[in-house]
TIKOL-433807 format. One record per atom (N, C-alpha, C): residue in three letters; x, y, z. Coordinates in steps of 0.2 Angstrom, whole numbers, padded with zeros to 4 digits, always signed. Example, Ala and Ser with C-alpha at 12.3 -4.5 7.8 and 13.67 -1.06 7.14 Angstrom:
% residues 2
ala+0066-0028+0039/ala+0062-0022+0039/ala+0066-0016+0039/ser+0064-0011+0035/ser+0068-0005+0036/ser+0064+0000+0039/
END
This chain:
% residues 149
unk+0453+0590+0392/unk+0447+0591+0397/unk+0450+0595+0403/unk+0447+0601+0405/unk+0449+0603+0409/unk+0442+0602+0415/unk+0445+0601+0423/unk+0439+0600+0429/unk+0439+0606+0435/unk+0435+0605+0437/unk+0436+0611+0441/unk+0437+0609+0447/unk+0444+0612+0450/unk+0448+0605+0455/unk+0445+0608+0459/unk+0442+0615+0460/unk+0442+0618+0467/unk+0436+0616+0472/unk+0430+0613+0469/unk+0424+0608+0471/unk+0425+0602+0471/unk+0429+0597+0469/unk+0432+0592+0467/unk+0435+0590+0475/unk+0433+0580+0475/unk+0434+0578+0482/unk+0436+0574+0478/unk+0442+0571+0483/unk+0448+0565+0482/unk+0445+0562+0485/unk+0448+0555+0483/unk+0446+0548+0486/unk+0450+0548+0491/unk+0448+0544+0497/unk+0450+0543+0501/unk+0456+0536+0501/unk+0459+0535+0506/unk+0464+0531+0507/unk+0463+0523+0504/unk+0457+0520+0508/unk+0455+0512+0506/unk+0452+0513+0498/unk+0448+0518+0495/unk+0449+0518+0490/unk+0455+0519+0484/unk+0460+0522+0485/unk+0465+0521+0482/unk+0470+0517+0483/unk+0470+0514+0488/unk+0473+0505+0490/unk+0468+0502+0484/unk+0464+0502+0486/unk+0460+0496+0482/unk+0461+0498+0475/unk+0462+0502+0473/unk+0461+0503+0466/unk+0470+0503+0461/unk+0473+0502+0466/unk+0482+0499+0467/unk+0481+0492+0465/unk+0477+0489+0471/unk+0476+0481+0471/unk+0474+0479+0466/unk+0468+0482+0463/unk+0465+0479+0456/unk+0471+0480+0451/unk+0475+0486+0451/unk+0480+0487+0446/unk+0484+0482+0446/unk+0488+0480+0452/unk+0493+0477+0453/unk+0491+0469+0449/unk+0485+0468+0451/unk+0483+0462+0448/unk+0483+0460+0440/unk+0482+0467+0436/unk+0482+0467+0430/unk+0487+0467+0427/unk+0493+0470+0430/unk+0500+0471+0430/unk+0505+0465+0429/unk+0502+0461+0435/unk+0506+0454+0437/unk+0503+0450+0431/unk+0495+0449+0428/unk+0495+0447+0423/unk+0499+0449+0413/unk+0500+0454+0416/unk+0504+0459+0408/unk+0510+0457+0409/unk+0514+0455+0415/unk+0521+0456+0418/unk+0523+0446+0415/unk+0518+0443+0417/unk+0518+0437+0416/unk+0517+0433+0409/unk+0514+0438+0405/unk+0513+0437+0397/unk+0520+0437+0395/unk+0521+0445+0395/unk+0528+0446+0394/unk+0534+0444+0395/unk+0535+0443+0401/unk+0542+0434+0402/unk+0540+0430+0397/unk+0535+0426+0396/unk+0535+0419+0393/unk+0534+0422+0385/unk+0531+0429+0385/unk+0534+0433+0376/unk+0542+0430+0376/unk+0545+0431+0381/unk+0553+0430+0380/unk+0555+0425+0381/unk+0555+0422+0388/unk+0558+0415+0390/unk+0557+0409+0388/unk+0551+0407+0384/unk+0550+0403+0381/unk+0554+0403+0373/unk+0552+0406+0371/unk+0555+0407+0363/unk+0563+0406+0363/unk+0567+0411+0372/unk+0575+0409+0373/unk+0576+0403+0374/unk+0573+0400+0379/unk+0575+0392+0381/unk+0572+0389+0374/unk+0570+0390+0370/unk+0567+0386+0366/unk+0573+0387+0358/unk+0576+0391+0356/unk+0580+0392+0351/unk+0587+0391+0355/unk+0590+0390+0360/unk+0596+0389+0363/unk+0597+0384+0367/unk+0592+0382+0369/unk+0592+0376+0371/unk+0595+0374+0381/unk+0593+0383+0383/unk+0597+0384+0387/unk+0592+0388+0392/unk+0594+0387+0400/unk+0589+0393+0405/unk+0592+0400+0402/unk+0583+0404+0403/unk+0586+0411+0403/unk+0592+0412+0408/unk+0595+0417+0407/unk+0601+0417+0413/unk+0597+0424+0417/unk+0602+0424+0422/unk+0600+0428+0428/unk+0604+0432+0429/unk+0609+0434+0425/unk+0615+0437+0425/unk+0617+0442+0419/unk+0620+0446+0418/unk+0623+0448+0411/unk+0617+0451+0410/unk+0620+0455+0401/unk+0616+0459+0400/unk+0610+0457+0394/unk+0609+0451+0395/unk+0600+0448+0392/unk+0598+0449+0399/unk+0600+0446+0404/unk+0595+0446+0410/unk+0594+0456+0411/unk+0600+0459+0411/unk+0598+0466+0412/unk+0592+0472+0406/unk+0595+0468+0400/unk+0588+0469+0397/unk+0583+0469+0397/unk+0583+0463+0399/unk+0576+0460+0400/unk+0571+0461+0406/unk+0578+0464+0411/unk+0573+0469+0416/unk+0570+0476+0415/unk+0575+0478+0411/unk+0573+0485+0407/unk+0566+0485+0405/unk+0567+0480+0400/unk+0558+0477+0394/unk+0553+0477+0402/unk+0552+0473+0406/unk+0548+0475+0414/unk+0547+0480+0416/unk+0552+0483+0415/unk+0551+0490+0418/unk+0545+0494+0413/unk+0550+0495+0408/unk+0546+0499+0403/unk+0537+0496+0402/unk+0536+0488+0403/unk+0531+0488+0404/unk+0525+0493+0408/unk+0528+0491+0414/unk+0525+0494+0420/unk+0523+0502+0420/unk+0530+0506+0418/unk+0528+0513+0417/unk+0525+0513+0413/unk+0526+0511+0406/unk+0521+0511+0401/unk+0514+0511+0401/unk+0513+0503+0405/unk+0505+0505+0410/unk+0502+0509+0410/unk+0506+0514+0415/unk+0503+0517+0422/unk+0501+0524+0416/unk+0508+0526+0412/unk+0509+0533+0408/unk+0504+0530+0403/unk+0502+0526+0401/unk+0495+0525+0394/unk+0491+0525+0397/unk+0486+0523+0401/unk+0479+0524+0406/unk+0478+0533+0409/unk+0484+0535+0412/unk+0483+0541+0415/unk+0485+0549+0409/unk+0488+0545+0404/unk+0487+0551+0397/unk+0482+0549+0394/unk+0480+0544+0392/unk+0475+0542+0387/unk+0469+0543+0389/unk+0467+0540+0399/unk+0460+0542+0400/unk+0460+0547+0407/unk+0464+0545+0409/unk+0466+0550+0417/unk+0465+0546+0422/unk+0466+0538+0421/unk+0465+0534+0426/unk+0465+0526+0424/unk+0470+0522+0428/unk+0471+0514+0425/unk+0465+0512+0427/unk+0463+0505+0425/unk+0458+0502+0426/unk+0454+0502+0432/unk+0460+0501+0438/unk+0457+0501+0443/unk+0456+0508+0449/unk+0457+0513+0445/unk+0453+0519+0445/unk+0447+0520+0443/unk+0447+0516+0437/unk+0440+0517+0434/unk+0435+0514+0437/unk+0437+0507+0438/unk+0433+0504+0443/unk+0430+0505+0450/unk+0435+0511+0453/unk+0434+0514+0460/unk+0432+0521+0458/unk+0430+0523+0451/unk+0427+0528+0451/unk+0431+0535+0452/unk+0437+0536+0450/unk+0441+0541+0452/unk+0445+0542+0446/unk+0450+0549+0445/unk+0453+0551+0439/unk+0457+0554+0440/unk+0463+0556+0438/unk+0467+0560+0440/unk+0468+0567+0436/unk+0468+0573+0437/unk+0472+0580+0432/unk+0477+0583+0437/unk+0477+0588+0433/unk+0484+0591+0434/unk+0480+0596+0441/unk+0485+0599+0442/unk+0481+0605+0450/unk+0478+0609+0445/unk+0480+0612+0440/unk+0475+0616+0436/unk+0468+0614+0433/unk+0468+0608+0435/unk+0462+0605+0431/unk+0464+0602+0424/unk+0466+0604+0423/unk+0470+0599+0413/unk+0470+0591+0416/unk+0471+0589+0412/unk+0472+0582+0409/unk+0479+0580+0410/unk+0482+0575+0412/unk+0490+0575+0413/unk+0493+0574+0406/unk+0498+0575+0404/unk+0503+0576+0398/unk+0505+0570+0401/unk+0510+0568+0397/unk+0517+0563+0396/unk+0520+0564+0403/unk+0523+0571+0401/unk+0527+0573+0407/unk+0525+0572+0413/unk+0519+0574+0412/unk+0515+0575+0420/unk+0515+0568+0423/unk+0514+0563+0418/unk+0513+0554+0421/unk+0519+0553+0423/unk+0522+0555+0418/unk+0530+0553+0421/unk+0532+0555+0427/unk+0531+0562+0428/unk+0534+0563+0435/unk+0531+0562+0440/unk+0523+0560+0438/unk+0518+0557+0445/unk+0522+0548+0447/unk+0523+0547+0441/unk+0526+0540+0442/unk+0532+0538+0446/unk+0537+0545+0445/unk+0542+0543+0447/unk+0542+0545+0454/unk+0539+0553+0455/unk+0537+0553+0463/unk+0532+0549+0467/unk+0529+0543+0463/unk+0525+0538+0467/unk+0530+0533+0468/unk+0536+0531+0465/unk+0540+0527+0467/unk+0546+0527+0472/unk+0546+0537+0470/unk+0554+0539+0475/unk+0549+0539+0481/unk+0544+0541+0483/unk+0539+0539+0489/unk+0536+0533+0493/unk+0539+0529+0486/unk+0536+0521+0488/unk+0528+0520+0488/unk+0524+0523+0485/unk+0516+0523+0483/unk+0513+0522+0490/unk+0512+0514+0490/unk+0507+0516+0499/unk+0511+0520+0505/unk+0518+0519+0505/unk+0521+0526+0511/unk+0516+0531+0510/unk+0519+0533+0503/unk+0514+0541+0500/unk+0507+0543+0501/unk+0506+0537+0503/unk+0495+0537+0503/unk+0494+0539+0510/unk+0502+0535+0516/unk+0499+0535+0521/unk+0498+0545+0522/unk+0500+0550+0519/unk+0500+0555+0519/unk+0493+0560+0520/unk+0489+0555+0517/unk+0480+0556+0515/unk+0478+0557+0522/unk+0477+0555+0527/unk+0476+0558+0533/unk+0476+0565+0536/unk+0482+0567+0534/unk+0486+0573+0537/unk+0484+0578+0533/unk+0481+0577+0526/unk+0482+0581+0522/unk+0475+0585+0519/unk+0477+0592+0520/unk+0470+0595+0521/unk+0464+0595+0515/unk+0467+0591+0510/unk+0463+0590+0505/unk+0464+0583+0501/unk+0466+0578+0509/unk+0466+0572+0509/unk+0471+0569+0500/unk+0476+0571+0500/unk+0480+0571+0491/unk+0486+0565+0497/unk+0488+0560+0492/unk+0495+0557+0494/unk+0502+0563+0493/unk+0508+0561+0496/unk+0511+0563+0497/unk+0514+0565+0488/unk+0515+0560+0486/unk+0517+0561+0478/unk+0513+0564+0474/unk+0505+0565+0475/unk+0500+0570+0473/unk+0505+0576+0474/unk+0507+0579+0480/unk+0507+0586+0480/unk+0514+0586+0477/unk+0518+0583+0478/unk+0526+0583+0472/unk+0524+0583+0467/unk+0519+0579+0463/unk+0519+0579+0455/unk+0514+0586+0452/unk+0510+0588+0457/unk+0506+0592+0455/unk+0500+0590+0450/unk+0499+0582+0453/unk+0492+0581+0451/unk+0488+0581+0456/unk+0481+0578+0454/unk+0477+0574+0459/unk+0471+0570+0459/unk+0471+0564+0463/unk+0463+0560+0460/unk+0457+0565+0463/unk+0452+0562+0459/unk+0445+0566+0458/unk+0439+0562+0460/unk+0436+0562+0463/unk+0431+0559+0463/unk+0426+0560+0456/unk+0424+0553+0455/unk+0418+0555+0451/unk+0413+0552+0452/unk+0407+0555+0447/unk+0399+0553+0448/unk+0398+0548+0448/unk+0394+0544+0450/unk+0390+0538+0448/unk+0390+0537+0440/unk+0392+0531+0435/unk+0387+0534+0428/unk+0392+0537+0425/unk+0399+0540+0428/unk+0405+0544+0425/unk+0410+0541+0420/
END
């Protein structure tokens, strides 16, 4: 799908807060399933706590991890926005207008975290076409859309 960024309004600051808040929420629910995918079934065949240490604990973080990116890169390739975009009515592409790739998610992801996400948002003020700070590193950006979109 390609959009025509050059008419195209970003959302503003409180709407992409809120639409992080709504994520982070669904997140903390997927984050939570998936420990007890794990921790139960561990302490329940060894008879022992998960450990906190060593490399089951470092794995184990890994598997979180990849949840999390995993998220973010399946909602913003698949549809061009996680839920709580969709919710807030907003979607992200490339500057070009395209659709983000793989890559594209990935590198938005990585530069929303070298950014630290809300730091990056604080940027939306300053910015003449209101884009967070990791918008203009990734070379994406959210879009406003219609009512009914």
């Amino acid at each position: 799908m390609e959009f025509d960024i050059a008419r195209a309004r970003s959302p503003g600051f409180i709407r992409r807060l809120a639409a992080m808040v709504y994520d982070l929420i669904l997140l903390f629910g997927m984050l939570l399933l998936a420990v007890t995918l794990v921790v139960l079934p561990y302490e329940g065949l060894t008879g022992s706590e998960f450990p906190n240490k060593g490399w089951i604990y470092h794995l184990h973080q890994l598997y979180l991890l990849c949840i999390v990116v995993g998220f973010h890169i399946f909602f913003w390739v698949r549809a061009g926005q996680t839920l709580g975009m969709r919710a807030w009515r907003f979607r992200l592409f490339r500057d070009d207008g395209r659709s983000l790739s793989v890559a594209d998610a990935f590198k938005r992801f990585a530069w929303a975290t070298a950014t630290l996400a809300p730091i990056g948002l604080l940027w939306i003020p300053f910015d003449s076409e209101r884009l967070g700070l990791y918008d203009r590193l990734s070379h994406t950006r959210p879009v406003m859309l219609k009512k009914g979109s």
